[in-house]
C-alpha positions in Angstrom: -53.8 -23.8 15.2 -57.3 -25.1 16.6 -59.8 -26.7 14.7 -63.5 -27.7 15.3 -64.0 -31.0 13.8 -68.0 -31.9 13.3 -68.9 -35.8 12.6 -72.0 -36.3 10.4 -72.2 -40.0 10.5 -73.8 -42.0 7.6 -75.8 -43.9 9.8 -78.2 -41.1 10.7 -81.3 -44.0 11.9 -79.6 -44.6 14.4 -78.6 -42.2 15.9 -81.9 -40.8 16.0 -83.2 -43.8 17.3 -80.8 -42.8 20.5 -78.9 -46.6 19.6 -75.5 -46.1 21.3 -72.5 -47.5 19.9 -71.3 -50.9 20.4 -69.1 -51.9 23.4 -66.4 -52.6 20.6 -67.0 -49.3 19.4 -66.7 -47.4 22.5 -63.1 -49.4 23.6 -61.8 -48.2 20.0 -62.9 -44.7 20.1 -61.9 -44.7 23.8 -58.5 -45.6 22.7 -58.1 -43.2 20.4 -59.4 -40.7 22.7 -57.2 -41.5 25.3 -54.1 -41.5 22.7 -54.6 -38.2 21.3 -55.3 -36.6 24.5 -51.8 -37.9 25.4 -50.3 -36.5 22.2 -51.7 -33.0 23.6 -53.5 -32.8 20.2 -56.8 -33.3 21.5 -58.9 -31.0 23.7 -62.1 -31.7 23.9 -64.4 -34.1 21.9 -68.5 -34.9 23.2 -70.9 -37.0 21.2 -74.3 -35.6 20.6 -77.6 -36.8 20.8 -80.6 -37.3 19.0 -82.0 -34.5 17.5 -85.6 -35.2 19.2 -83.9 -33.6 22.1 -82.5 -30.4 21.0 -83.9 -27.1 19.4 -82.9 -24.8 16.9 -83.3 -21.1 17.4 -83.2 -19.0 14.6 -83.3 -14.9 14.3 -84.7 -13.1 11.1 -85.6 -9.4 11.2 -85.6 -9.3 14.7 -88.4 -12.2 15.1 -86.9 -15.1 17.1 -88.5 -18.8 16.4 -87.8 -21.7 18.5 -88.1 -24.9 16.9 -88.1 -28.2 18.6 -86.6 -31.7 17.3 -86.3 -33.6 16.1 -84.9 -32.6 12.5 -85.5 -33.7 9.4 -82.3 -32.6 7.6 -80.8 -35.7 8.1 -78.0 -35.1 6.0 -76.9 -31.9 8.0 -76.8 -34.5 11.4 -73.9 -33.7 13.9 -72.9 -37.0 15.7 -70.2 -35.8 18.0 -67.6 -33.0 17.9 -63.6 -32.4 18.6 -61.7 -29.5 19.3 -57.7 -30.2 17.9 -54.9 -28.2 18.4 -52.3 -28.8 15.7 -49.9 -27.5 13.4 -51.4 -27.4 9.9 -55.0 -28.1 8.1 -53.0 -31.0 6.5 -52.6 -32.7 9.9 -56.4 -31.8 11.0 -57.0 -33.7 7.9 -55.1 -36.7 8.7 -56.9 -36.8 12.3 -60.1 -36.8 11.0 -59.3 -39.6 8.5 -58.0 -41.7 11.8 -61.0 -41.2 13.7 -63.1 -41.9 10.4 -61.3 -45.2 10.4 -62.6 -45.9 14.0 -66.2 -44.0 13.7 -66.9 -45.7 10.3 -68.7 -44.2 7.3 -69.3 -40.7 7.2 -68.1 -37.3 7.0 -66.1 -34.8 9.4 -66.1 -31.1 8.4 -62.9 -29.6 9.5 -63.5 -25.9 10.4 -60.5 -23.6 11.3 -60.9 -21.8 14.9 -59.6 -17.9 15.0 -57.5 -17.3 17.5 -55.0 -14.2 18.2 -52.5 -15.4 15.6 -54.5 -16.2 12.6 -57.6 -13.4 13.1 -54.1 -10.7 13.1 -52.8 -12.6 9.7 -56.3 -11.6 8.2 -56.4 -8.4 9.4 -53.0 -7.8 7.9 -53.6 -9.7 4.6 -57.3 -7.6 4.4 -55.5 -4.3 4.7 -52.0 -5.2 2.5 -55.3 -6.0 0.0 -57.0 -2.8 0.1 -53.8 -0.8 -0.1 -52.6 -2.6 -3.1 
C-alpha cells in the first residue's frame, strides 16, 4: 500500500519567511531519510517552499482563476511531502509519528494512494453493495 503523507508544520512564520531549517535539523531529517530509504519504505519525500512562490488554480463553472501567493490559510500550510510504501495505515501511522519526532510540532495527514489492488477491492465492495 502507498501513502501520500503531507506535513503542515506548526511553525507556519517561518516557513513563509523562507527560514530553512537548522544544520541540526537537516543531519536528523537526513538520517531518517537515508534510513527509511534503506528499509525500501520510503519513495520519495521533497520539502516545499514558501507559499509567496506558488499559485493556486482553481476551476468553477468552466471559469479558471489563477491566484498568486502567498496564502493566507496558514493553517492549511504544506511543509514538505512523502510518498511510503507499506503494509498497513497502522504502520503509515507509526512513520509519520517518527518523522514528527524529528520535524517537531505539527501535523502529517496520511492520505491512502489507489493503486490496482485497492481501486479493484472498491470496485468489488461498491458492487457486492448494490447487489445486496
Amino acid at each position: 500500500m502507498r501513502f501520500l503523507m503531507l506535513y503542515r508544520p506548526a511553525d507556519v512564520a517561518s516557513v513563509e519567511a523562507g527560514l530553512p531549517p537548522t544544520p541540526e535539523m537537516m543531519i536528523k531529517m537526513g538520517n531518517l531519510i537515508q534510513k527509511k530509504i534503506a528499509e525500501g519504505k520510503l519513495l520519495s519525500t521533497e520539502g516545499c517552499a514558501e507559499t509567496s512562490k506558488g499559485a493556486k488554480v482553481r476551476l468553477s463553472k468552466g471559469n479558471l482563476s489563477v491566484t498568486d501567493g502567498p496564502f493566507s490559510e496558514a493553517k492549511e500550510l504544506i511543509a514538505g511531502f512523502a510518498l511510503f510504501r507499506v503494509s498497513s495505515k497502522q504502520e503509515a501511522i507509526e512513520e509519520a509519528r517518527e518523522f514528527l519526532d524529528v520535524a517537531g510540532d505539527g501535523e502529517v495527514e496520511i492520505r491512502l494512494i489507489h493503486d490496482s489492488d485497492n481501486c479493484i477491492e472498491s470496485i468489488k465492495l461498491s458492487h457486492q453493495t448494490q447487489n445486496a
